[in-house]
SEKE-246148 format. One line per 2 residues: number of its first residue (from 1); their letters; for each residue x negated, y negated, z of C-alpha. Coordinates in nm, 2 decimals. Example, Ala and Ser with C-alpha at 12.3 -4.5 7.8 and 13.67 -1.06 7.14 Angstrom:
% residues 2
1> AS> -1.23 0.45 0.78 ~ -1.37 0.11 0.71
END
This chain:
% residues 530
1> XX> -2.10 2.01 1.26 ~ -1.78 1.80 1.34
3> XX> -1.90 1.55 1.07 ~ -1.94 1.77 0.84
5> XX> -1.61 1.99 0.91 ~ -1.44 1.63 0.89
7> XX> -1.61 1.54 0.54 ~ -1.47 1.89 0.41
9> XX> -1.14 1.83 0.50 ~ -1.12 1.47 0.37
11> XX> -1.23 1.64 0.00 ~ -0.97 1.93 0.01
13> XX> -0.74 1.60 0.08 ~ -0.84 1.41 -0.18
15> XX> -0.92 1.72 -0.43 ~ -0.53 1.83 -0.40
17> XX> -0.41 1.44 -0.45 ~ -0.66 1.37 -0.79
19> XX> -0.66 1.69 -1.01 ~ -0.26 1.70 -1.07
21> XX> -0.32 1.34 -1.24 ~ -0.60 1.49 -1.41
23> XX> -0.40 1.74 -1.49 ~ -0.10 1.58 -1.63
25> XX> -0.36 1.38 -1.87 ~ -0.54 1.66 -2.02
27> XX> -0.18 1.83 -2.10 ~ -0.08 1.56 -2.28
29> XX> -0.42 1.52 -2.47 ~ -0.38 1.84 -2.58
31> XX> -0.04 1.83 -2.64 ~ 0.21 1.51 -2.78
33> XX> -0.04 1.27 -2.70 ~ -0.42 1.30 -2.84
35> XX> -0.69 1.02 -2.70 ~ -1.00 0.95 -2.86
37> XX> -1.29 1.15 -2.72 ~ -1.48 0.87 -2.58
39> XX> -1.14 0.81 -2.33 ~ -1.14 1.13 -2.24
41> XX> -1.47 1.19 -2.15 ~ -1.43 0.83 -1.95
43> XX> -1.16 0.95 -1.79 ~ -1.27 1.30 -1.65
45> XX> -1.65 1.14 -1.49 ~ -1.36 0.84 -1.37
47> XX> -1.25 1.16 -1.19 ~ -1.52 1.30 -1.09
49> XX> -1.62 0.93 -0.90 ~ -1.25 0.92 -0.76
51> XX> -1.28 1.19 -0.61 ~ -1.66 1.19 -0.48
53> XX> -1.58 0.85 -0.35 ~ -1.22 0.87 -0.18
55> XX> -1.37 1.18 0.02 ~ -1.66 0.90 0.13
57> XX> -1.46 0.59 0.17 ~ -1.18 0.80 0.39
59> XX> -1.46 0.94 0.60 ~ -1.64 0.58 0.65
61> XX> -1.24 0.42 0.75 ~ -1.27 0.69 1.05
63> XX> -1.62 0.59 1.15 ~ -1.62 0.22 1.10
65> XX> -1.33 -0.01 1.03 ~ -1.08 0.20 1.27
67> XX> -1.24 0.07 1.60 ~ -1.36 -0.23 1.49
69> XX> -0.95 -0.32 1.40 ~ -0.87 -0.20 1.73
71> XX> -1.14 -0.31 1.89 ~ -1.04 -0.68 1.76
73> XX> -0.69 -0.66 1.87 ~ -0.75 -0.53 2.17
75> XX> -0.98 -0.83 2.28 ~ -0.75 -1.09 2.10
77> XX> -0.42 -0.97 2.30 ~ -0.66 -1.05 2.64
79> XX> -0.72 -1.41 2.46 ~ -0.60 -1.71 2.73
81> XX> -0.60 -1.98 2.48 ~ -0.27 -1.92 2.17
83> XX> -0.47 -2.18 1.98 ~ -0.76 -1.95 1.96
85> XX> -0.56 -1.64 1.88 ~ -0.38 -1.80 1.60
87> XX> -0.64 -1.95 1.46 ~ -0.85 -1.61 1.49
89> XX> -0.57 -1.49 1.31 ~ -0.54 -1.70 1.05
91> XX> -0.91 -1.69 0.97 ~ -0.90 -1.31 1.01
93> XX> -0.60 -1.24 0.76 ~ -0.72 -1.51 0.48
95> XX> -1.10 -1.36 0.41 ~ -0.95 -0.99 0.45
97> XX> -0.67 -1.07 0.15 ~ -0.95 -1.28 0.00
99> XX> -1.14 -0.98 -0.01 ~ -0.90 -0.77 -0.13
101> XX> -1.00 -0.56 -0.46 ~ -0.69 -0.49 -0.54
103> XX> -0.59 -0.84 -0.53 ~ -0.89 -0.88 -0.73
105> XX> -0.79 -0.64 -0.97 ~ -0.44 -0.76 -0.98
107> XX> -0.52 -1.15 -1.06 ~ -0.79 -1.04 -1.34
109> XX> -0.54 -0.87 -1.52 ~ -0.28 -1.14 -1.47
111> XX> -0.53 -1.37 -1.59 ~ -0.60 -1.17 -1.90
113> XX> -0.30 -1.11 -2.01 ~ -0.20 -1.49 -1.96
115> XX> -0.47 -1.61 -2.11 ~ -0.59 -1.84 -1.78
117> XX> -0.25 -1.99 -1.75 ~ -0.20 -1.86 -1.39
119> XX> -0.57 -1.87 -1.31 ~ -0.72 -1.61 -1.07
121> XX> -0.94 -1.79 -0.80 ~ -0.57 -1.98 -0.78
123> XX> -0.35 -1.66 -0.71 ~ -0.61 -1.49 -0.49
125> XX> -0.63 -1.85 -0.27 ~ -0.28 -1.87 -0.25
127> XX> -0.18 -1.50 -0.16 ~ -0.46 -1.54 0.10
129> XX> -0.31 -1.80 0.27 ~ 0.07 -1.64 0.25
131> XX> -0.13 -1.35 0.37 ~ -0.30 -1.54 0.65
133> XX> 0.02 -1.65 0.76 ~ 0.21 -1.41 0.79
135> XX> -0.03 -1.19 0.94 ~ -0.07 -1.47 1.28
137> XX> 0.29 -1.42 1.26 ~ 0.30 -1.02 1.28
139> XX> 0.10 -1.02 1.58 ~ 0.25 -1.28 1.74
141> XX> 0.57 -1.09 1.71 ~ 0.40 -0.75 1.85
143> XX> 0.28 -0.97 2.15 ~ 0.64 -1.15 2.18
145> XX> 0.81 -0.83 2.14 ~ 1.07 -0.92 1.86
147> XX> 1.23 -0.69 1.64 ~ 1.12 -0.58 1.35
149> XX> 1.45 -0.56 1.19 ~ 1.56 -0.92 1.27
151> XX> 1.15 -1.04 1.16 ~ 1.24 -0.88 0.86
153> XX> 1.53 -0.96 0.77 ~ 1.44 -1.38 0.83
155> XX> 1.14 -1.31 0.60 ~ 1.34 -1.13 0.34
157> XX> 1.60 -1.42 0.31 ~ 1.34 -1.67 0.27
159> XX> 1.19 -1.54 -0.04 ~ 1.54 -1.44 -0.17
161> XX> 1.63 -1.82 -0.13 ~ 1.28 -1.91 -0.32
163> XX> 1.34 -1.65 -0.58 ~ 1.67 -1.82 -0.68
165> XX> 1.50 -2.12 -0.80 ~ 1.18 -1.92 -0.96
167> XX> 1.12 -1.80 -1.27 ~ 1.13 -1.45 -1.42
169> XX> 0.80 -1.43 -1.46 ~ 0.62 -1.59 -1.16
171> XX> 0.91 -1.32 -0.97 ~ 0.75 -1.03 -1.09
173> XX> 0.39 -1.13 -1.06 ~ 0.49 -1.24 -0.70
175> XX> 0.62 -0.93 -0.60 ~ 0.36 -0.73 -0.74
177> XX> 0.11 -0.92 -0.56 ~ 0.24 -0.85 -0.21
179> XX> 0.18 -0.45 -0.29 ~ -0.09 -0.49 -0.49
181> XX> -0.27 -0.72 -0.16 ~ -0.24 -0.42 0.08
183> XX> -0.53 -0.23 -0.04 ~ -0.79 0.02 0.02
185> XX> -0.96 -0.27 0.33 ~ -0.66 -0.46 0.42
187> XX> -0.45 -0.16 0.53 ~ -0.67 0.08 0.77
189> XX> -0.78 -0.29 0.94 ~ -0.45 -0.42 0.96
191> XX> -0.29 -0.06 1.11 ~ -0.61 -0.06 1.37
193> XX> -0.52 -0.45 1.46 ~ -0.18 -0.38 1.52
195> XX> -0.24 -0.02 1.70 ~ -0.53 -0.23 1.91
197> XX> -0.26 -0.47 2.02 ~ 0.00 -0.24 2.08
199> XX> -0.19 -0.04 2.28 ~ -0.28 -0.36 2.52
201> XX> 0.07 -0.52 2.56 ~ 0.21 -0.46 2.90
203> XX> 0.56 -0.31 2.84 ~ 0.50 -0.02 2.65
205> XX> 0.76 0.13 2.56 ~ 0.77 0.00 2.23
207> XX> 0.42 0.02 2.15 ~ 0.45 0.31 1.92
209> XX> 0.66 0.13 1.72 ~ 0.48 -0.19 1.75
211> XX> 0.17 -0.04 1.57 ~ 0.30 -0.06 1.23
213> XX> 0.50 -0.37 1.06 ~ 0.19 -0.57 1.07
215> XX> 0.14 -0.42 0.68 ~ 0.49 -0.53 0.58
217> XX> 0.50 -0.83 0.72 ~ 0.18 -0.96 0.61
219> XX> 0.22 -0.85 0.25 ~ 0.57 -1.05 0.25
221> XX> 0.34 -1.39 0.27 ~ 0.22 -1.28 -0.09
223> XX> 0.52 -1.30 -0.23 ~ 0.60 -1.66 -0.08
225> XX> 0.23 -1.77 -0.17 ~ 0.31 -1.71 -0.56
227> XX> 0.70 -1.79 -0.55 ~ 0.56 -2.16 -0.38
229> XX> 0.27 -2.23 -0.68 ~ 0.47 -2.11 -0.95
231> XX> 0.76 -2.39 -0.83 ~ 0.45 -2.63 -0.72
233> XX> 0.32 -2.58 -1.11 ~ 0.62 -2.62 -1.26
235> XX> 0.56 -2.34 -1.54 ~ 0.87 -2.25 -1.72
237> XX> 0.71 -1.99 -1.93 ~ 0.40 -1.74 -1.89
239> XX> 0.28 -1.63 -2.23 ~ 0.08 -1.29 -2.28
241> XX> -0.08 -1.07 -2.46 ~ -0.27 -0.74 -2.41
243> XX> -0.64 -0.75 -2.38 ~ -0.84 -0.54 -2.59
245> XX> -0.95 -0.22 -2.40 ~ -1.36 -0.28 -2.30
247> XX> -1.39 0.06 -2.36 ~ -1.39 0.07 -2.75
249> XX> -1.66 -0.20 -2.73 ~ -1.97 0.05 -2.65
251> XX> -2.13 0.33 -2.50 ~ -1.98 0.55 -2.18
253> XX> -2.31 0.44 -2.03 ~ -2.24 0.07 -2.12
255> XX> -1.93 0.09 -1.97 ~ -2.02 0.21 -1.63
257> XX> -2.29 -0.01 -1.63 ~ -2.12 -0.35 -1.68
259> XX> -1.89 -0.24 -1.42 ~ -2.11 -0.13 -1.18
261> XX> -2.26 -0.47 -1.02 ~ -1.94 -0.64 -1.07
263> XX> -1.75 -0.39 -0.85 ~ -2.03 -0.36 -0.59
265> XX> -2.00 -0.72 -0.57 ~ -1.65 -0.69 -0.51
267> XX> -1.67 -0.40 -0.23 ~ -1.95 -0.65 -0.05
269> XX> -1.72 -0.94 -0.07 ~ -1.40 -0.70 0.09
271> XX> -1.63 -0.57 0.36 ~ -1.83 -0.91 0.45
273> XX> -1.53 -1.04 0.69 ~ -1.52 -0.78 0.85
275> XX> -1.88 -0.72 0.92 ~ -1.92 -1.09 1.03
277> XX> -1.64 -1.08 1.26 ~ -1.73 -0.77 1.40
279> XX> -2.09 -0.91 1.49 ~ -1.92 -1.23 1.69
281> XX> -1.68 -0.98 1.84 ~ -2.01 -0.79 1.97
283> XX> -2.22 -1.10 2.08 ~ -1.96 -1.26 2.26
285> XX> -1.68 -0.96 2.35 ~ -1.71 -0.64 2.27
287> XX> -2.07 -0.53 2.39 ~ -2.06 -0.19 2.27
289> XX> -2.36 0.03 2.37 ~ -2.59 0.12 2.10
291> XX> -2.45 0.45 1.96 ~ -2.15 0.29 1.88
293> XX> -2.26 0.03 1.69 ~ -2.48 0.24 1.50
295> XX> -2.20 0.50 1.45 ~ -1.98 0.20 1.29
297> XX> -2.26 0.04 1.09 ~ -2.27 0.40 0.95
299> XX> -1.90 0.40 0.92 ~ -1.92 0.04 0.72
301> XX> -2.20 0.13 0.49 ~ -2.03 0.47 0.39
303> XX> -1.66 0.27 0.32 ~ -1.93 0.07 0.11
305> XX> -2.08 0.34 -0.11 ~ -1.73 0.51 -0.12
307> XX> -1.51 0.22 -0.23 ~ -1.79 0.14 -0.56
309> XX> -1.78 0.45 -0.60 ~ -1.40 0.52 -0.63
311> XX> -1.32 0.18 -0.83 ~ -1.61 0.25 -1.08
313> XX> -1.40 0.61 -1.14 ~ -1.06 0.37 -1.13
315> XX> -1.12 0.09 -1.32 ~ -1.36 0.23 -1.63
317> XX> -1.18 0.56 -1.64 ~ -0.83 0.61 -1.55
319> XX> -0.71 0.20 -1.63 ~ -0.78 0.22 -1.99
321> XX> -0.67 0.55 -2.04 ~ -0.39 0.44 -1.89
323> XX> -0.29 0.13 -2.15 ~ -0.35 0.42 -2.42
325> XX> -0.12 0.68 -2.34 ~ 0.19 0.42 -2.24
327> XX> 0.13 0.27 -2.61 ~ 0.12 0.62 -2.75
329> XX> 0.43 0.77 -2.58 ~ 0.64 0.41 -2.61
331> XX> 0.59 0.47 -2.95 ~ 0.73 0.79 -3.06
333> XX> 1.08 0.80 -3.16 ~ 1.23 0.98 -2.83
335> XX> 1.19 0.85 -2.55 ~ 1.21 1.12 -2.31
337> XX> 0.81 1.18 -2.31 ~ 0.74 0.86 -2.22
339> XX> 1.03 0.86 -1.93 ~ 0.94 1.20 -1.80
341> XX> 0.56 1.10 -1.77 ~ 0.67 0.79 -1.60
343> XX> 0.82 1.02 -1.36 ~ 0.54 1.24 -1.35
345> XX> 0.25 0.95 -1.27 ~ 0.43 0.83 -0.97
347> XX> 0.47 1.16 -0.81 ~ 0.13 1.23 -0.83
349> XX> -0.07 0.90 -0.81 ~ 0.07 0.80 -0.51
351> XX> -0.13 1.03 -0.31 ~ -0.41 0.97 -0.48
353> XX> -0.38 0.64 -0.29 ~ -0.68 0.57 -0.03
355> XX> -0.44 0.35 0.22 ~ -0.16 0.62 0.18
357> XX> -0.41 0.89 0.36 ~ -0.50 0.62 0.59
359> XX> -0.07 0.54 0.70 ~ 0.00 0.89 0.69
361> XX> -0.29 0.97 0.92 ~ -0.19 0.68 1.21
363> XX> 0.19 0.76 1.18 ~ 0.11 1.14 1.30
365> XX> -0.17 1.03 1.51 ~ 0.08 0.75 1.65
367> XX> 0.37 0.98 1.70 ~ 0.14 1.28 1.88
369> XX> 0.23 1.48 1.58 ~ 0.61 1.53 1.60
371> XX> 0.62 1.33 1.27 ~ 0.43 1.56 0.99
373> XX> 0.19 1.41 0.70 ~ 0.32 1.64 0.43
375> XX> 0.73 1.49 0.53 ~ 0.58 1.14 0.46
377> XX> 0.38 1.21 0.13 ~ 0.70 1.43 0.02
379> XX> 0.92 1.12 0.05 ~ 0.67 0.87 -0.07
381> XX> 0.60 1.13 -0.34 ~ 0.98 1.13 -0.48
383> XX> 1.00 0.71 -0.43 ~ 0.73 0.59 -0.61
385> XX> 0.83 0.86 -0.88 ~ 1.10 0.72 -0.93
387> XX> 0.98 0.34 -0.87 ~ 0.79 0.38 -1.20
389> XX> 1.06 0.58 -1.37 ~ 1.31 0.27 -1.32
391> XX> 1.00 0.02 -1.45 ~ 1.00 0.20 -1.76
393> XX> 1.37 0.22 -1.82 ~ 1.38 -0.16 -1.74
395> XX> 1.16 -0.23 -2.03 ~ 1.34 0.00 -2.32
397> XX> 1.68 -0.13 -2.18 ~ 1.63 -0.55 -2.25
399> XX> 1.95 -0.57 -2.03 ~ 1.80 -0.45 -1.74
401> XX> 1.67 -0.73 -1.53 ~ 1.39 -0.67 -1.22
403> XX> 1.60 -0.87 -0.96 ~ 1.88 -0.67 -1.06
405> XX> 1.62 -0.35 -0.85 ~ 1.48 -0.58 -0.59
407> XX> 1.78 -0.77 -0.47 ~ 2.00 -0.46 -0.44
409> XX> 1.71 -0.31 -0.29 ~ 1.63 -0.54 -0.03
411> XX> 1.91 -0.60 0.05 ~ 2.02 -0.20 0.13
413> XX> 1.62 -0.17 0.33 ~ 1.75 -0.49 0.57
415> XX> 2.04 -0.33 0.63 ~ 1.94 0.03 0.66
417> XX> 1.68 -0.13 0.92 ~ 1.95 -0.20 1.21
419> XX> 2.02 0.20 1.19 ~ 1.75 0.37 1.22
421> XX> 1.46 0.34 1.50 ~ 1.22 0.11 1.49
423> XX> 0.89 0.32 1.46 ~ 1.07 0.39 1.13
425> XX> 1.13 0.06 1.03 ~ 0.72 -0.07 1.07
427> XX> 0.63 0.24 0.87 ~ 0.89 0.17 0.63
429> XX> 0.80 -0.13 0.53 ~ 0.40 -0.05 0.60
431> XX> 0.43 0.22 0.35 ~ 0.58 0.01 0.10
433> XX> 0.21 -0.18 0.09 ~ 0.02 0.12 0.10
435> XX> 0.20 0.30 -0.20 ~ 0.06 0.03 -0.40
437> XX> -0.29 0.08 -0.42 ~ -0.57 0.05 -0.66
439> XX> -0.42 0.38 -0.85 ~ -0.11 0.22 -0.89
441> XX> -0.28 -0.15 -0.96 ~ -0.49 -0.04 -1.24
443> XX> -0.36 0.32 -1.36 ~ 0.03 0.29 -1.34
445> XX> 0.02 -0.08 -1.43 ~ -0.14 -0.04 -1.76
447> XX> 0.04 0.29 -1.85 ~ 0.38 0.04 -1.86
449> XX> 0.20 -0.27 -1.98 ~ 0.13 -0.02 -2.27
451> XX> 0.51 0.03 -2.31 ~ 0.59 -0.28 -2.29
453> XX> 0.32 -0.35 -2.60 ~ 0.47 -0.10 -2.82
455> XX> 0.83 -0.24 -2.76 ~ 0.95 -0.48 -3.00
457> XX> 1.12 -0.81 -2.83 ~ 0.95 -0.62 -2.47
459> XX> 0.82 -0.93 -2.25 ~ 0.46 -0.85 -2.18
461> XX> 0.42 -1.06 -1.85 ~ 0.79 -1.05 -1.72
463> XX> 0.88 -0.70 -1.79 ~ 0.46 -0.55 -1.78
465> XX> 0.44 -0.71 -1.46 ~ 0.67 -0.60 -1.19
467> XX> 0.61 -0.25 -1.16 ~ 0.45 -0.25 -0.82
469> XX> 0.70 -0.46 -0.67 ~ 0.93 -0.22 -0.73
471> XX> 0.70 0.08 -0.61 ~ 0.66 -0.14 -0.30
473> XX> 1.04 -0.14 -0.21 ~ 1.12 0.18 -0.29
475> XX> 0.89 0.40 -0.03 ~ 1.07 0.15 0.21
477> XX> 1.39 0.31 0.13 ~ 1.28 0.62 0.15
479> XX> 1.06 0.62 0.50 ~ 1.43 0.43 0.63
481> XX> 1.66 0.72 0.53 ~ 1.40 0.99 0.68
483> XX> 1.46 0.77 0.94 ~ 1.82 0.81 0.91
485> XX> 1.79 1.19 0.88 ~ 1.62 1.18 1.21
487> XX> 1.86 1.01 1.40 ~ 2.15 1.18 1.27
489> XX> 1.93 1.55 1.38 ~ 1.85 1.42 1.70
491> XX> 2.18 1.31 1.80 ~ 2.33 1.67 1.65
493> XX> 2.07 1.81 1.94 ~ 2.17 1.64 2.15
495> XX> 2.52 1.72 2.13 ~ 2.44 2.06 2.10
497> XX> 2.25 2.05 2.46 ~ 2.56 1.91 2.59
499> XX> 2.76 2.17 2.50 ~ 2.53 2.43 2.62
501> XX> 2.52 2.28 2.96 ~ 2.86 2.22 2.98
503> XX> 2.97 2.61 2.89 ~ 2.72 2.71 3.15
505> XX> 2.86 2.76 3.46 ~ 2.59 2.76 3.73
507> XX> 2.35 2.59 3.50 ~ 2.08 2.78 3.33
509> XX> 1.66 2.74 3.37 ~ 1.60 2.81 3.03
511> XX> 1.52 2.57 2.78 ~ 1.76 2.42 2.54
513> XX> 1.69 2.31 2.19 ~ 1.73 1.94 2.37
515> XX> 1.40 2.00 2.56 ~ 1.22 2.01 2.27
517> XX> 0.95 1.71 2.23 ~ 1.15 1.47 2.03
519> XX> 1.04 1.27 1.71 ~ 1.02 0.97 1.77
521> XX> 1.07 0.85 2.19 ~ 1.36 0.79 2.35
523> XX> 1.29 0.42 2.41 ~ 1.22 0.42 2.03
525> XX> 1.52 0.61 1.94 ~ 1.79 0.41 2.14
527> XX> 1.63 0.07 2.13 ~ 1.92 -0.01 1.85
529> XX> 2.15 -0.03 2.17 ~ 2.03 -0.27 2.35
END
């Protein structure tokens, strides 16, 4: 009965996060934009398996990969030996990126439409290893207790000084990789790693802010993976073109088909790591009893089924359509449709994204509850709105450069992060991985490398890539000035209790609004002080 009360409340979830994009689509079809039938009906059984399979994939996260990621840093943060936690580590955070689908899905499509000249074995290897990196680095910085906001800060001048001396191109591809690398595997085992060894560490009171950054840090090593090959090759130029949509080639049924092995294969690959180092974490560490394993081989095998299932629905249905209707709205003489739909995508695709359920989840399971779902997916929501809104003004405006977004950008989240508390920070910067999913990798990503195809003089791989990098930054701004809005309510409360007390004479046993359960704790909150 719980299972199944859990299961229903994972598809009302996922039910009221699909159907507006379905929605929006069918409006337009019927409206400024007609599709050809075949994309249509495409599209609505892609919907159909998005939905069917993000209610199954959610539900396995719970059963399976949650306490295996905790389980893992929990034992690793009792490790004697730093050599064998770093190179744990290292191991751990390659083959997870390496896994990746949507890093997968990311590097085919920058393949395609470079025609092999940036090769994709070559960007998922390197991104892996910035991963890999970076990720032995995040933890070592939950176990050493730094700051986020200094970690940060370090990492984000380092690839602003490699960005100086790298091309257009390779800059927007770089950045999109480090959003499009925390995927639907990657995040709920890198938020259960950190939350594992959090939880262990013996000063605790930063724990609950120590169990997110791990996402934002380790999706930063993307970025310097591709900045470092693209100066390593030399490349000057990436030429592009748009490849021709597979889905004008044959039959619905030939469609799904030709995706289906290919995509199982890939959900295998993504869930293999983890499987094998849960089995050596068993033999030699964990020795859980018997109903536990069998609950998280069930958990694993349902994340299976529901990940094929989803990216079948995502990559034959919604991608393609996707290319279609950016083409067709670019290329009408206003341009207000195409800006307004920009607009309209982000606010709604967003939650269609499997990690973002997963973040939201931890932050109010993290924070006891004081910090509400709907308040994050409202401010995500608005951000990556208007992430893709400024992707698509980038590319009708030729003056409009992308670091003229990410350095100003930056630049205010670094700053921004030595003002607000640093639970806020980690999920700051962890929800600016998690917004770019695989709805945002395949969907969003073709909708403007459509626009950019229908523009004339438009730059297909440096102005079609870089969308996700800037839908990665901008849910950091946003989860920072809630952050900001926080403190400034909480230190109104305060003064408010202060007053009270102080016109009391006598005191008074009632409560105050002061003695409500705060946000975010007190060690959390003042921490900036120290």
């Amino acid at each position: 009965m719980y299972c199944l009360n859990v299961l229903t409340a994972k598809l009302k979830e996922v039910l009221a996060s699909v159907l507006p994009i379905t929605f929006i689509v069918l409006a337009l079809n019927f409206t400024i934009s007609p599709l050809e039938s075949d994309m249509i009906f495409a599209f609505l059984i892609g919907s159909v398996l998005v939905i069917v399979g993000l209610t199954i994939f959610l539900f396995g996260i719970d059963q399976g990969l949650e306490p295996i990621g905790q389980g893992i840093g929990s034992t690793m943060t009792h490790s004697r030996s730093f050599a064998a936690l770093v190179t744990i580590s290292l191991i751990l955070g390659f083959f997870v990126s390496f896994a990746e689908p949507d890093l997968r899905i990311l590097a085919n499509q920058v393949h395609a439409v470079t025609s092999g000249q940036f090769n994709s074995l070559l960007m998922v290897i390197v991104v892996s290893i910035g991963i890999g990196v970076m990720m032995t680095l995040g933890m070592l910085r939950i176990l050493g207790g730094v700051r986020l906001k200094y970690v940060f800060s370090a990492t984000y001048g380092l690839i602003f000084l490699f960005s100086l001396f790298s091309t257009s191109d390779f800059l927007a591809i770089a950045f999109d990789a480090s959003g499009a690398t925390t995927g639907a595997i990657t995040v709920p085992f890198m938020l259960a790693l950190a939350a594992g060894i959090a939880s262990k560490k013996k000063d605790s009171t930063m724990n609950e802010a120590d169990s997110f950054g791990l996402v934002g840090i380790s999706s930063a090593g993307a970025i310097l993976g591709v900045l470092i090959t693209g100066l390593i090759l030399g490349v000057d130029k990436l030429d592009g073109a748009l490849p021709e949509p597979v889905i004008r080639s044959g039959s619905l049924l030939q469609v799904y088909s030709a995706q289906l092995m290919h995509i199982a294969w890939d959900a295998f690959l993504s869930l293999l790591p983890i499987i094998v180092m849960y089995i050596l974490f068993q033999v030699y560490s964990f020795k859980h009893k018997k109903g536990k394993v069998i609950d998280v081989t069930r958990g694993i095998i349902l994340t299976f089924v529901g990940l094929v299932i989803f990216l079948l629905g995502v990559n034959s249905g919604f991608m393609y359509l996707g290319t279609e209707l950016g083409v067709q709205l670019a290329g009408m003489s206003s341009k207000f449709p195409v800006l307004l739909v920009s607009l309209l995508l982000g606010l709604t695709t967003v939650l269609a994204e499997p990690a973002v359920h997963v973040l939201t989840q931890q932050v109010e399971t993290v924070t006891g509850g004081s910090v509400k779902r709907i308040l994050v997916f409202m401010f995500l929501s608005v951000a990556v709105g208007m992430s893709i809104l400024m992707s698509t003004v980038r590319i009708l405006v030729p003056g409009i450069k992308l670091w003229m977004y990410l350095l100003p950008g930056f630049g205010l989240c670094a700053i921004l992060a030595f003002f607000v508390p640093d639970l806020f920070v980690g999920m700051a910067y962890d929800a600016g991985g998690v917004a770019s999913g695989p709805m945002t990798a395949t969907f969003s990503l073709a909708f403007v490398q459509g626009i950019s195809a229908s523009i004339p003089g438009a730059d297909i791989v440096a102005e079609g890539f870089g969308m996700i990098s800037v839908v990665a930054m901008m849910p950091v701004l946003a989860i920072e000035l809630l952050g900001a809005l926080y403190q400034a309510k909480l230190r109104k409360a305060a003064k408010t209790e202060e007053a009270v007390k102080t016109s009391l004479s006598g005191g008074s046993h009632g409560k105050t609004i002061g003695d409500s359960e705060p946000l975010v704790s007190e060690s959390n909150t003042d921490a900036n002080s120290e």
